[in-house]
C-alpha positions, 0 to 999 in steps of 0.5 A: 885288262883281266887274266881272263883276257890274256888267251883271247888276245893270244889267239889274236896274235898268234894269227888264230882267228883273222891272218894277214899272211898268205904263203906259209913262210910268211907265218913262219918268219912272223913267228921267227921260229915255230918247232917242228918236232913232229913233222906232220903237226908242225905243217897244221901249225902253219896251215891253222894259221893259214885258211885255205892252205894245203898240207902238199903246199906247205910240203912245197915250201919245205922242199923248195927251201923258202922254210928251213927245218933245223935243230934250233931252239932248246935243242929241238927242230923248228921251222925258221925262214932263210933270212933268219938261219944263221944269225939264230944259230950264231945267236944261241950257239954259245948258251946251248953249247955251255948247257950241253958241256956237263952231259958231254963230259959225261958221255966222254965226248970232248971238242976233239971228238966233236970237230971229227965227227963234223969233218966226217959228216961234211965229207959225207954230205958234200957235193950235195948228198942228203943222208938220213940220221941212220945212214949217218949214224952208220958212216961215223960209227964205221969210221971210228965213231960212238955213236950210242947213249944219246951221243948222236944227239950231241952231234947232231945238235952241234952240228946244227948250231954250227950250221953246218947241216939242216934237214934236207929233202925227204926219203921216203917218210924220213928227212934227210940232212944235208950241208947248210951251204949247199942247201942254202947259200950265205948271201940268203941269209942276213948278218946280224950282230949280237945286240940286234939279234936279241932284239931282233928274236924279242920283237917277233916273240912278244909280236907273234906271242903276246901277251907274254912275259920276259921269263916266256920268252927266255923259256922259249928261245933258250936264252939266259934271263940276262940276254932276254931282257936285253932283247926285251929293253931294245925291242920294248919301244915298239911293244906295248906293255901291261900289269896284271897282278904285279906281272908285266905282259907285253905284245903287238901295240895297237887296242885289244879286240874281243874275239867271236866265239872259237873253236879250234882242232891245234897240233901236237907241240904247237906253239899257242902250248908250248910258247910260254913257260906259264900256261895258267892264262890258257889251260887249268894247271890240273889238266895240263899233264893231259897235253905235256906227258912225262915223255916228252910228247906234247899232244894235239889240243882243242881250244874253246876261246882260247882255253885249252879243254881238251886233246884230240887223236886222228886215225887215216885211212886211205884218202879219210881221217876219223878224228876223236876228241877227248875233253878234259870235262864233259860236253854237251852235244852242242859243244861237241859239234861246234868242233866240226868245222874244225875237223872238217877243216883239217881234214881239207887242210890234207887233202882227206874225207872226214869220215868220223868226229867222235868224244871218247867221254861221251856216254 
């Protein structure tokens, strides 16, 4: 196996080209985690994934609790199955905690200060109430608590990790949080201990992102070099490995297949990019700023058999998007409209009249 051959085998197993799955919390559980900062990309996340499925659908899974959206890994959202909440949490809970201990101490936020904004937040959610962030921000600054310069993260974060809360049903455009037991009752949830917990997180890793190495998956999940090999060493057994260059690679067993030629439109944040901590198997390094801003954003990405070569913006209007593309390098005309069946398939993934596909590099 080449280098060249890592991003082909990506799509494969990131159920880019052919899926085995056929309800959107299958893709999610397959995955074991898939982020969902932004709420309307992390839905195409699984709807690329899933041919035929339906923006409202996969809303439907949302609300109807068979997806949970969470603050898990690396302090961000993610969308995770039922059967997988708690022990995820109980599994990165301590790490995420110690990282955040230096900032606390900065904010003048003790454990004190941290365990009453909880009690207040379980006081104001119970007996099923859903709160947005603001309403919540609100109630804790009327009762005595500092909510600004990023203190309501922390809370909202430990909370989280607690799981004493997850985002609950919609308001409007804005999602609501909502007590974690009510929302979803323990006995949906398996109980792991440690060790097959690591194991447990490393095998979906590695089955859903492979070909990856041991410091991706550290990347991804947040965890310490030391526990993600231990995951790694429990899991390796099903795995299959490979060395190219002196790195060692590992992902789903079974002989490699070379993919037909692909197009792909892929969501902001999504997690063929934001999967691995070495990106150099699927994008040019000099290009990579482009998808991975200095603020944070992760932008929408075209991917050609596997290389990420460039980004793309869609703009709604009524019941049509207009998608425009902007590649890194130059494209023929040819290569340009091999993207439109990819257009044209989110724009029936929401439900929209694609109205226009244009290249802002075109001259």
């Amino acid at each position: 196996m080449l280098l060249t051959d890592i991003a082909a085998q990506r799509l494969l197993h990131q159920q880019l080209l052919h899926t085995r799955f056929k309800q959107p919390h299958q893709i999610v559980a397959f995955f074991g985690a898939m982020q969902a900062q932004e709420h309307a990309h992390s839905k195409w996340g699984i709807g690329v994934r899933l041919p035929g499925s339906t923006d409202a659908a996969i809303e439907k899974a949302i609300s109807n609790k068979s997806i949970i959206r969470t603050t898990a890994f690396r302090g961000t959202l993610h969308l995770v199955a039922p059967a997988d909440v708690r022990w995820m949490l109980q599994l990165i809970a301590p790490g995420m905690k110690v990282r955040m201990s230096s900032m606390r101490k900065k904010l003048g936020m003790d454990d004190a200060s941290i365990k009453r904004a909880c009690q207040l937040i379980t006081k104001a959610l119970k007996g099923g109430n859903h709160l947005t962030r603001k309403a919540l921000d609100t109630y804790l600054q009327e009762n005595g608590i500092a909510t600004d310069d990023h203190r309501m993260n922390h809370i909202i974060y430990h909370a989280a990790l607690d799981g004493l809360i997850c985002n609950g049903p919609l308001s409007g455009k804005l999602f609501t949080y909502t007590l974690l037991d009510e929302w979803l009752p323990a006995s949906a949830s398996t109980k792991l201990e440690r060790q097959a917990a690591l194991v447990t997180l490393a095998h979906r890793y590695f089955t859903s992102h492979g070909p990856a190495t041991l410091p991706d998956f550290a990347n991804w999940s947040g965890l310490s070099l030391t526990d993600a090999r231990a995951g790694l060493d429990g899991a390796q057994a099903d795995l299959k490995a490979i060395t190219i260059h002196n790195t060692t690679y590992w992902m789903a067993p079974g002989s490699m297949k070379t993919p037909p030629d692909t197009h792909l439109l892929l969501p902001g944040f999504d997690e063929y990019f934001i999967g691995y901590k070495d990106r150099s198997a699927i994008i040019d390094p000099s290009f990579a700023k482009k998808v991975m801003t200095i603020n944070g954003i992760f932008n929408p990405i075209m991917v050609h058999n596997g290389e990420i070569i460039g980004t793309w913006k869609r703009t709604f209007k009524k019941d049509t998007v207009a998608i425009t593309v902007e590649p890194f390098k130059p494209l023929k005309k040819s290569a340009l409209k091999a993207f439109e069946p990819a257009a044209e398939q989110y724009a029936r993934f929401l439900g929209n009249t694609l109205t226009a596909f244009t290249d802002t590099t075109a001259k």
